[in-house]
ChimeraX commands (.cxc) that place a marker at each C-alpha (Angstrom):
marker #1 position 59.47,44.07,131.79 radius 0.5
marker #1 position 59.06,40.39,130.87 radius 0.5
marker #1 position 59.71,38.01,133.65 radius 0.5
marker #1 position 60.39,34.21,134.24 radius 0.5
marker #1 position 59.38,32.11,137.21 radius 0.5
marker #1 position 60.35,28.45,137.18 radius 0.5
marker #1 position 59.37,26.08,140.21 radius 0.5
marker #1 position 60.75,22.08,140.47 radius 0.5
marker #1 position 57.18,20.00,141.04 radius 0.5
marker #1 position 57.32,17.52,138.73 radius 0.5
marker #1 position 54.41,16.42,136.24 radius 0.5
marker #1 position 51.66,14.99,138.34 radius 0.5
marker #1 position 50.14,13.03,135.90 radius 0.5
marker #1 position 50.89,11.49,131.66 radius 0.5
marker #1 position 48.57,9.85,129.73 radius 0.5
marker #1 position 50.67,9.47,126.43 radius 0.5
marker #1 position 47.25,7.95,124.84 radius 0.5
marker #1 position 45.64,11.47,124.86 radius 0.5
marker #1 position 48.83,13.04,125.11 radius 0.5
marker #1 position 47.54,15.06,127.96 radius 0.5
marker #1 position 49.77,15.91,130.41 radius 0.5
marker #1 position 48.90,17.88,134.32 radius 0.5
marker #1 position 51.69,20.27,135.75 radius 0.5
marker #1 position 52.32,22.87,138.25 radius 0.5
marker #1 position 54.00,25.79,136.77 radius 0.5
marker #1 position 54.17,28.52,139.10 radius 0.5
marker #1 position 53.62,28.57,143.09 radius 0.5
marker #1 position 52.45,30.82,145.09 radius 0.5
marker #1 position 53.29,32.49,148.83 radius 0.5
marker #1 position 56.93,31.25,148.72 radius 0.5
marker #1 position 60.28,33.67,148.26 radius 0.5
marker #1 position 62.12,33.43,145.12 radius 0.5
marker #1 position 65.79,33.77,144.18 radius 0.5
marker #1 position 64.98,37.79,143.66 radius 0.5
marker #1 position 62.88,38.18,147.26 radius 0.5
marker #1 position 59.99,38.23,144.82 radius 0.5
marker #1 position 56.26,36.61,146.17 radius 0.5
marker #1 position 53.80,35.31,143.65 radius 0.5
marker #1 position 50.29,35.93,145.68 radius 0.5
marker #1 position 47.57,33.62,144.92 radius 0.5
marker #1 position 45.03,35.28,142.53 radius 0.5
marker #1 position 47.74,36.79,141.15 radius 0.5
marker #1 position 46.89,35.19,137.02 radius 0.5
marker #1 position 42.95,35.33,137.88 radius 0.5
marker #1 position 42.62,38.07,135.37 radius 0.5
marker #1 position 44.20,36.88,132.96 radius 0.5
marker #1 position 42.95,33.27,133.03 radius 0.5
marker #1 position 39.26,35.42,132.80 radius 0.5
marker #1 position 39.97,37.52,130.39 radius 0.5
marker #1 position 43.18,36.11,128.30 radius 0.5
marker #1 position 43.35,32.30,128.42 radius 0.5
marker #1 position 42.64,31.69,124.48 radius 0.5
marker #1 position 46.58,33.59,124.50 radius 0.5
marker #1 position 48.42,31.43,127.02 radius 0.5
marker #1 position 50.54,29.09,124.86 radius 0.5
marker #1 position 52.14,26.23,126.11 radius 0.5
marker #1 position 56.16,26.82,124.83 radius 0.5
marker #1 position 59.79,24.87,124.91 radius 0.5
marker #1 position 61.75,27.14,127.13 radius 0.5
marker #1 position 59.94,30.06,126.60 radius 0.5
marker #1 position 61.31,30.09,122.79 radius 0.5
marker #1 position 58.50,32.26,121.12 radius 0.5
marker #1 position 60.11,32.64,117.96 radius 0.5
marker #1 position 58.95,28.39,117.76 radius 0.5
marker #1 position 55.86,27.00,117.68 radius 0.5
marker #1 position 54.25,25.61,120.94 radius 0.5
marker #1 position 54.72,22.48,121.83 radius 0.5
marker #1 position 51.38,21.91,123.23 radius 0.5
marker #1 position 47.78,23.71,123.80 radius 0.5
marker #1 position 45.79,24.80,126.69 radius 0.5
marker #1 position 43.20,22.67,128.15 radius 0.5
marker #1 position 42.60,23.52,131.58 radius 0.5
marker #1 position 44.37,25.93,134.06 radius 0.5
marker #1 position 43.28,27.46,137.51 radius 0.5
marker #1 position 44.72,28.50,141.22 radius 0.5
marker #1 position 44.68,26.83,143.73 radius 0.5
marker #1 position 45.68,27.42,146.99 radius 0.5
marker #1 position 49.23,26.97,146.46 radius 0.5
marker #1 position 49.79,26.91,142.92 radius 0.5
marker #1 position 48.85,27.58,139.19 radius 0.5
marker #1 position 47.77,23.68,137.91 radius 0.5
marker #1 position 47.65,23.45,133.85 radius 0.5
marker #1 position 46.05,20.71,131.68 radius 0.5
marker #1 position 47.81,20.62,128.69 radius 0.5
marker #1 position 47.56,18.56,125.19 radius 0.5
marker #1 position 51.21,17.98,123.55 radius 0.5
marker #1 position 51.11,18.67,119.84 radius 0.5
marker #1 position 51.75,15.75,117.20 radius 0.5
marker #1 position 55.02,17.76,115.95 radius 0.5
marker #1 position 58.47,16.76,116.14 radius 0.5
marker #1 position 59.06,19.06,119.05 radius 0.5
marker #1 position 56.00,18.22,120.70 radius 0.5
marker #1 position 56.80,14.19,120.23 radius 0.5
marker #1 position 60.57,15.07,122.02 radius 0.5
marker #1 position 58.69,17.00,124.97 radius 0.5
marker #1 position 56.17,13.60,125.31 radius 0.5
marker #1 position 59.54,11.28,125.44 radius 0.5
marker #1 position 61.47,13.20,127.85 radius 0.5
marker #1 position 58.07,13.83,130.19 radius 0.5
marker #1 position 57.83,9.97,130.40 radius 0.5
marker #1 position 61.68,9.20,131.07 radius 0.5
marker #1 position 61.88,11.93,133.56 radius 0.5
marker #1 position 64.58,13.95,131.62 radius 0.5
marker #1 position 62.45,17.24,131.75 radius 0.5
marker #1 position 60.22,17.66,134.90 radius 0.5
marker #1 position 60.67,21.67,135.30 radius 0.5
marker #1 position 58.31,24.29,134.23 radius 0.5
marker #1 position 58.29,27.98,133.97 radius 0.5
marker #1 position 55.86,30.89,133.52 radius 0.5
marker #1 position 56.32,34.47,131.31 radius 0.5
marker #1 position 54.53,37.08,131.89 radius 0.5
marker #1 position 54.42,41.23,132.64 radius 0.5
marker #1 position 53.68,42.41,136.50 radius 0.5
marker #1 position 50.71,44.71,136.16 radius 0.5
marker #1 position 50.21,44.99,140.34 radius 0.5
marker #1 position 53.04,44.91,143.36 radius 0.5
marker #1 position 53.56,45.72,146.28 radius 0.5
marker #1 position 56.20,45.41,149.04 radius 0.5
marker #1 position 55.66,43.38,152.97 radius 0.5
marker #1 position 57.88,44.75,155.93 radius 0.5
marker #1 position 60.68,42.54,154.90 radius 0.5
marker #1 position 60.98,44.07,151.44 radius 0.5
marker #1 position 59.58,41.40,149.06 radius 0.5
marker #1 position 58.23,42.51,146.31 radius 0.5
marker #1 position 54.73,40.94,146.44 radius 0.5
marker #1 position 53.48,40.64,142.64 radius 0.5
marker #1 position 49.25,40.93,143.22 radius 0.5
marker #1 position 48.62,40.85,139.67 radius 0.5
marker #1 position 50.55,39.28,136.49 radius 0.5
marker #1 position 49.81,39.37,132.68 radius 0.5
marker #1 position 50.60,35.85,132.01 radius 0.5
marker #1 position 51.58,34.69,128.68 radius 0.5
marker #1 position 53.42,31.77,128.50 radius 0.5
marker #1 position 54.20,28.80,130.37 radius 0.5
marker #1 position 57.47,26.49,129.32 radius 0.5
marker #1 position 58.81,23.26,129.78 radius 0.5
marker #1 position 62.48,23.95,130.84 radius 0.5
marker #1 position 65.80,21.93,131.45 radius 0.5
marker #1 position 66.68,24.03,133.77 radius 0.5
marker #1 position 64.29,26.25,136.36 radius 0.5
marker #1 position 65.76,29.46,137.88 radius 0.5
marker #1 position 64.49,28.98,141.14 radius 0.5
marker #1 position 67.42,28.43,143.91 radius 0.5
marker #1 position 66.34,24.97,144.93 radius 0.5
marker #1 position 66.37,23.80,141.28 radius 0.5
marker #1 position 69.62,25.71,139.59 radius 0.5
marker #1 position 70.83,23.65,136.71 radius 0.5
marker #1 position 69.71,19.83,137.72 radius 0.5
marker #1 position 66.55,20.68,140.18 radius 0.5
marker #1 position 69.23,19.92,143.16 radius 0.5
marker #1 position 67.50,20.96,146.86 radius 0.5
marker #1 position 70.56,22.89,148.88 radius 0.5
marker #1 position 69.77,21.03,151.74 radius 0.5
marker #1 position 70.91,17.61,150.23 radius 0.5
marker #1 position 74.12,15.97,151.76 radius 0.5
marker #1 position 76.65,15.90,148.81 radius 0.5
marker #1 position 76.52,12.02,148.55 radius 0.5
marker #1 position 72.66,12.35,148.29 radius 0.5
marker #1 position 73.38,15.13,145.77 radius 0.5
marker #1 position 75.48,12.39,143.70 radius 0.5
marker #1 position 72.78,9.78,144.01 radius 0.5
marker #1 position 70.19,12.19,142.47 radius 0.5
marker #1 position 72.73,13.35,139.89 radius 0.5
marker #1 position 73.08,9.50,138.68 radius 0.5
marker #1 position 69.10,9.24,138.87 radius 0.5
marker #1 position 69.18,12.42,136.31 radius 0.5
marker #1 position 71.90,10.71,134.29 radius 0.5
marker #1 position 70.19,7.73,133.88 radius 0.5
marker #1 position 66.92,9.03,132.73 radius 0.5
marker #1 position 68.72,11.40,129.95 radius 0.5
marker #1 position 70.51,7.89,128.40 radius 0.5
marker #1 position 66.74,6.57,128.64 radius 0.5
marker #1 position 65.20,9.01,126.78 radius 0.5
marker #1 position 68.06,8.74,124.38 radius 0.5
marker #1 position 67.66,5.03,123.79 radius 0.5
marker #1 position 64.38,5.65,122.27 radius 0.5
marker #1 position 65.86,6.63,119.03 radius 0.5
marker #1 position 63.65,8.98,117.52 radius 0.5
marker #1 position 64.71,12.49,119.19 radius 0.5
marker #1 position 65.24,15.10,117.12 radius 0.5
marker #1 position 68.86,16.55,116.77 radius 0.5
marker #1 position 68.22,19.90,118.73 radius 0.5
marker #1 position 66.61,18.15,121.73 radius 0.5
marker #1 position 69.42,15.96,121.45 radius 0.5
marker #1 position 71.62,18.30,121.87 radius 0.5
marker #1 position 69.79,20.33,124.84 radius 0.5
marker #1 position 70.61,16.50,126.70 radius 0.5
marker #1 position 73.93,16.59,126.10 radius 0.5
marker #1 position 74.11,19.52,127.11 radius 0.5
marker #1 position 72.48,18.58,130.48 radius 0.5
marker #1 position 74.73,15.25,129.87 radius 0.5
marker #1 position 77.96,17.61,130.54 radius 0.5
marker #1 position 76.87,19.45,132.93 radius 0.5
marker #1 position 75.62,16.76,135.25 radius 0.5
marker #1 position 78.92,15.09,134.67 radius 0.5
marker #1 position 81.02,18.14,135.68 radius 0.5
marker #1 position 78.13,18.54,138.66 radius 0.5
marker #1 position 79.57,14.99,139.49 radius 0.5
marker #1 position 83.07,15.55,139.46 radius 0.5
marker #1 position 83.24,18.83,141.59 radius 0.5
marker #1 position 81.12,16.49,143.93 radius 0.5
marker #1 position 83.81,13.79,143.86 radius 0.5
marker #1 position 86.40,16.05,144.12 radius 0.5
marker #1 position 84.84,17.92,147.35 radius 0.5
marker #1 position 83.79,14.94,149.28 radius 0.5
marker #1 position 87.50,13.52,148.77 radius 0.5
marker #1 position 89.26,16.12,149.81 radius 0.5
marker #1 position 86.54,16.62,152.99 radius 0.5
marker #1 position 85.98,12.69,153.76 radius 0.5
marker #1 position 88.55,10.54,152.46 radius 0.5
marker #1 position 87.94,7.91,154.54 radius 0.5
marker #1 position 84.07,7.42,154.26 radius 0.5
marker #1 position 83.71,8.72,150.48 radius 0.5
marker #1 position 81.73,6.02,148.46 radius 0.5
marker #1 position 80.65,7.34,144.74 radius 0.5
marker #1 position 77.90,5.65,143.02 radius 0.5
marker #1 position 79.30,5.12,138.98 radius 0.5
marker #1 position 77.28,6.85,136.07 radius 0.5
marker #1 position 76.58,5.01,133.15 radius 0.5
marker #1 position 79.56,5.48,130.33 radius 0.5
marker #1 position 77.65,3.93,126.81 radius 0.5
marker #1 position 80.30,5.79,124.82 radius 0.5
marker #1 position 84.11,7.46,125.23 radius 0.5
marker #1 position 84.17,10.93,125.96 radius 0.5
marker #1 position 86.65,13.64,126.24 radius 0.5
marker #1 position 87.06,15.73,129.37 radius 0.5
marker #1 position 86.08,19.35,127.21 radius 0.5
marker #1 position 82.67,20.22,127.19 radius 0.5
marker #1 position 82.14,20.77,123.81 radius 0.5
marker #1 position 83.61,17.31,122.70 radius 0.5
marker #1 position 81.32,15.39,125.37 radius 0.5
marker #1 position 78.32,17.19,123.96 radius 0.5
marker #1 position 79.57,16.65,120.47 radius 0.5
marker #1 position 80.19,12.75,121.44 radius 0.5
marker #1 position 77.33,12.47,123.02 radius 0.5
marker #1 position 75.22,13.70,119.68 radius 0.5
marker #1 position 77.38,11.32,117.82 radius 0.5
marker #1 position 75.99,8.14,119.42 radius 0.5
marker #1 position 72.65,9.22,119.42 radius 0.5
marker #1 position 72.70,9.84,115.41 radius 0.5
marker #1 position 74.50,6.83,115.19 radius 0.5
marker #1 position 71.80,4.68,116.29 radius 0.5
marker #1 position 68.83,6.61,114.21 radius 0.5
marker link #1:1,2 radius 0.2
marker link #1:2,3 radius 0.2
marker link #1:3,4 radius 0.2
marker link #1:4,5 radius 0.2
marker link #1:5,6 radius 0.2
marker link #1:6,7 radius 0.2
marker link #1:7,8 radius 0.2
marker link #1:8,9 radius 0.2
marker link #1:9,10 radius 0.2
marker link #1:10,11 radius 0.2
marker link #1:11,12 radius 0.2
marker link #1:12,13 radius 0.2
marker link #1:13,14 radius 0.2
marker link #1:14,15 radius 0.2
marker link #1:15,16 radius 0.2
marker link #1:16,17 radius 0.2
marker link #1:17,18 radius 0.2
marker link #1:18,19 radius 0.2
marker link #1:19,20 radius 0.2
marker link #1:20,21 radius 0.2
marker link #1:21,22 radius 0.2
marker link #1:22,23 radius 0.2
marker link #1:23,24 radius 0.2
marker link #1:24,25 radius 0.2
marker link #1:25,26 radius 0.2
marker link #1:26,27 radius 0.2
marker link #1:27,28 radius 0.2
marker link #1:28,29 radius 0.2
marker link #1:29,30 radius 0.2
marker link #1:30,31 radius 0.2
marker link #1:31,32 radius 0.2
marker link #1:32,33 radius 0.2
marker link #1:33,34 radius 0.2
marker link #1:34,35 radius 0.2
marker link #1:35,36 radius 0.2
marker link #1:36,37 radius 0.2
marker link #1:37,38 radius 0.2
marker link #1:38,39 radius 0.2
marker link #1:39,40 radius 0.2
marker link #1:40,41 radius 0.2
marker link #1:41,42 radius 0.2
marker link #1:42,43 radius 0.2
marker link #1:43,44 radius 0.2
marker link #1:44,45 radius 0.2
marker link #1:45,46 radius 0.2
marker link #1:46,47 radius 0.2
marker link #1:47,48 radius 0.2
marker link #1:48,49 radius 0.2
marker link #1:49,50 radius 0.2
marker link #1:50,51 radius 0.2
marker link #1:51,52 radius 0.2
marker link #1:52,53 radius 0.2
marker link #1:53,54 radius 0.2
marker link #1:54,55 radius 0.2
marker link #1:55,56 radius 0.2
marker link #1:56,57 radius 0.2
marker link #1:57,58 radius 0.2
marker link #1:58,59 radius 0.2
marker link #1:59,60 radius 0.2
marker link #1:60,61 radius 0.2
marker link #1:61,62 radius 0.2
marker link #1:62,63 radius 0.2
marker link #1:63,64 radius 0.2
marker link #1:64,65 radius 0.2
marker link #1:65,66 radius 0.2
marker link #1:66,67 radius 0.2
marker link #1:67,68 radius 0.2
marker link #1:68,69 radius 0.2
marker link #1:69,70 radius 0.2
marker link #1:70,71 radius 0.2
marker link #1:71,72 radius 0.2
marker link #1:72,73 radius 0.2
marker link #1:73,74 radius 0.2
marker link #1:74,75 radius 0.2
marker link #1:75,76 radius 0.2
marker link #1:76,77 radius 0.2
marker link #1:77,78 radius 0.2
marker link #1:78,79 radius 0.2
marker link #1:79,80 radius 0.2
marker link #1:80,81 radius 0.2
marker link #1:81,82 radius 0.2
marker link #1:82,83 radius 0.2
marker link #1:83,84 radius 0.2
marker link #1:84,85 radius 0.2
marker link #1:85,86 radius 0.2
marker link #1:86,87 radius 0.2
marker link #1:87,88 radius 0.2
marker link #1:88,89 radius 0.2
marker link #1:89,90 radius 0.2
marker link #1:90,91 radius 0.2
marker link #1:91,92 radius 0.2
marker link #1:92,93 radius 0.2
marker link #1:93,94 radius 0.2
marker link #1:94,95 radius 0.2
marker link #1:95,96 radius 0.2
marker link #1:96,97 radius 0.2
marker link #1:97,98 radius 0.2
marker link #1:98,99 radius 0.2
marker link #1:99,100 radius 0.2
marker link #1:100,101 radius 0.2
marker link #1:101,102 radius 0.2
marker link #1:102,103 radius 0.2
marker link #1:103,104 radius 0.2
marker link #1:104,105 radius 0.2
marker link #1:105,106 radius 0.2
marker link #1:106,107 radius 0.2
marker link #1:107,108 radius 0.2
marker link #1:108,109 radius 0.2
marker link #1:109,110 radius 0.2
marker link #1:110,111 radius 0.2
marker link #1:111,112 radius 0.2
marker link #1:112,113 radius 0.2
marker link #1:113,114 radius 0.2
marker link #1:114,115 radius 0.2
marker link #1:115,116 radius 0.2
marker link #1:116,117 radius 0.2
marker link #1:117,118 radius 0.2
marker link #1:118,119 radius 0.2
marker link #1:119,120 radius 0.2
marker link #1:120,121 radius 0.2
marker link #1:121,122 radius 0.2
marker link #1:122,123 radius 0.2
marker link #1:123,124 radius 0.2
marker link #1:124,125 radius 0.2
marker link #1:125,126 radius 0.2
marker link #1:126,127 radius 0.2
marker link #1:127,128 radius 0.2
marker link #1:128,129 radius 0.2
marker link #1:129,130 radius 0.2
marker link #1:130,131 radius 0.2
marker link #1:131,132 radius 0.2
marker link #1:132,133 radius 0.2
marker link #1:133,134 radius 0.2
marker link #1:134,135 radius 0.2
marker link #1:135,136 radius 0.2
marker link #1:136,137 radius 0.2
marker link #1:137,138 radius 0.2
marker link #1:138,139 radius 0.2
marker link #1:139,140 radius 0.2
marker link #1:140,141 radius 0.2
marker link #1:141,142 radius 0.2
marker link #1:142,143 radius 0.2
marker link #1:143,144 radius 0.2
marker link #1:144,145 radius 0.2
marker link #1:145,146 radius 0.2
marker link #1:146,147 radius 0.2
marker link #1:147,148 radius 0.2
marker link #1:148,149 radius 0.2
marker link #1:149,150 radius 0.2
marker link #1:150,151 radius 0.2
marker link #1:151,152 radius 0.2
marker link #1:152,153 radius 0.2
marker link #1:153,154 radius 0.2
marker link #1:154,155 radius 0.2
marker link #1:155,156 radius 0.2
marker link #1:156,157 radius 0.2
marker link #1:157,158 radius 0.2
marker link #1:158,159 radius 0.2
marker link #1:159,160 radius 0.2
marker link #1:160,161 radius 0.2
marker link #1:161,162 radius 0.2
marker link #1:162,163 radius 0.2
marker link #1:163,164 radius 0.2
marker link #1:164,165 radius 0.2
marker link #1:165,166 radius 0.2
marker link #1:166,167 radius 0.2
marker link #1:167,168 radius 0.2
marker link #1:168,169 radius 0.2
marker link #1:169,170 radius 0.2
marker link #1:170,171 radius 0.2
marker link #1:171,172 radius 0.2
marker link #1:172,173 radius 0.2
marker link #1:173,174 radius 0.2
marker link #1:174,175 radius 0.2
marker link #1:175,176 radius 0.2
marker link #1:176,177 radius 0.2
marker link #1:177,178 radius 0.2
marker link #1:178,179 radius 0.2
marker link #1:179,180 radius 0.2
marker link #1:180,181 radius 0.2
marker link #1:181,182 radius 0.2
marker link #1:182,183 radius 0.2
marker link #1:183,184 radius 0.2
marker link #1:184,185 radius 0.2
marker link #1:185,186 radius 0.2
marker link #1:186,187 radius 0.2
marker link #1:187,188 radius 0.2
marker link #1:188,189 radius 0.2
marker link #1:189,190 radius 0.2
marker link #1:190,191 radius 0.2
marker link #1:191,192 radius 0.2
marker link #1:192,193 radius 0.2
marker link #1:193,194 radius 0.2
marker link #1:194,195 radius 0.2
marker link #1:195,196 radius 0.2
marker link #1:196,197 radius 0.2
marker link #1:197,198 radius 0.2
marker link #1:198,199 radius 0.2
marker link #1:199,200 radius 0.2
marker link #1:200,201 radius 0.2
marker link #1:201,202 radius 0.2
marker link #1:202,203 radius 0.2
marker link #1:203,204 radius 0.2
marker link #1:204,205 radius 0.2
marker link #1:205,206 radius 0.2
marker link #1:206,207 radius 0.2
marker link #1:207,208 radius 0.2
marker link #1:208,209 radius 0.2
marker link #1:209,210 radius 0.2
marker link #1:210,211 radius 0.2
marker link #1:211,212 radius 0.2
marker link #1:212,213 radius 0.2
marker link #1:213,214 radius 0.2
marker link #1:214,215 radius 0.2
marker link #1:215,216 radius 0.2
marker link #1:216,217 radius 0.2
marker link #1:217,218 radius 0.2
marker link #1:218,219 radius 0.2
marker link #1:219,220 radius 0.2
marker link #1:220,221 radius 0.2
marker link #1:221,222 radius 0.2
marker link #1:222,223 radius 0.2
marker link #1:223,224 radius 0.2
marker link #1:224,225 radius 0.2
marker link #1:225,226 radius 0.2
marker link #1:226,227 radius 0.2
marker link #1:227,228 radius 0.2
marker link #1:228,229 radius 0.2
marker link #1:229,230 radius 0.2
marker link #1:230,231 radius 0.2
marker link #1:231,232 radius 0.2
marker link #1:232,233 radius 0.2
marker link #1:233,234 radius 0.2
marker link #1:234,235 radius 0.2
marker link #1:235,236 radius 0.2
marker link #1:236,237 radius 0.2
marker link #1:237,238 radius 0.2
marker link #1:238,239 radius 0.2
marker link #1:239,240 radius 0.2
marker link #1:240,241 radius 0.2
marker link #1:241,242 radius 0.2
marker link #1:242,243 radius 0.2
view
């Protein structure tokens, strides 16, 4: 059975001159949302025997072309690091933007268990893994990162700071001008989501604290309705607009 791992780090380094980019995209020794435990050593195999078929993907869409090529990748002791080159393509060009505005900082893995086993608690403890993908992703699957890489154990004010941060970078990578219209449309996707993240915020933290509730504002550069679909629609609107 294919699988998908996604983990929150962000990129830990960009040079857009080289168009290299470093990430961390899968970790090791911690429990996932499905008890599962990637062990390190776990893609040593593969990386020996396979790396010239690891491809470097846009949320794990393999019907696409990658968006970028393997340099470098290896274990550590905590997690799987990747050098990777981003492509000159139009996909690969939208990936570079929204890596330097901080709109996507998520990344995933695919690949096949070939080893498990289970501890005393009953994790299953994946020893060996056929990897053959790693994605950037909007969105990680991971329980700390659901939908806007949100940690669980942030106060709901905090949470409404971090949303604005997130809402903030997507108009930023917008601004540039030169997305293309299906990227576009993955942020305004995230746009709606974040803004409905926002309101069930608002909506919690008045009824629960009236009297100490203080809501940081989210930039509005255009009128929206309250449906999703028109907010993503309006939202793809302004960005063609200013192409």
């Amino acid at each position: 059975m294919f699988e998908i791992k996604s983990i929150p780090f962000e990129l830990k380094d960009i040079d857009t001159t080289s168009r290299r980019v470093v990430k961390y995209v899968s970790a090791f020794g911690n429990e996932d949302t499905h008890r599962d435990i990637v062990q390190k050593g776990a893609y040593a195999k593969t990386i020996r025997e396979n790396k010239s078929r690891i491809k470097f993907l846009w949320n794990h869409d393999s019907t696409g072309m990658p968006v970028g090529v393997l340099d470098e990748i290896e274990e550590d002791e905590f997690v799987l690091k990747v050098t990777s080159k981003i492509l000159p393509t139009t996909k690969g060009n939208d990936l570079l933007i929204c890596y330097e505005n901080g709109a996507v900082n998520e990344h995933s893995v695919g690949f096949y268990t070939i080893n498990k086993k289970s501890n005393d608690k009953g994790n299953r403890i994946i020893t060996e893994a056929h990897l053959l993908e790693y994605s950037a992703v909007l969105w990680g699957s991971n329980e700390n990162t659901p939908l806007l890489g949100m940690k669980s154990s942030l106060a709901p004010i905090d949470q409404l700071a971090e949303l604005q941060k997130r809402s903030q970078r997507l108009y930023k990578s917008i601004s540039v001008g030169n997305l293309s219209d299906e990227t576009c449309q993955l942020l305004a996707l995230e746009h709606t989501l974040i803004n409905k993240a926002m309101t069930d915020l608002i909506e919690s933290l008045s009824t629960s604290e009236p009297e100490t509730l203080s809501t940081p504002e989210a930039p509005e550069p255009m009128k929206v309705t309250e449906k999703s679909i028109d907010v993503a629609a309006a939202f793809l609107a302004a960005y063609k607009s200013q192409k």
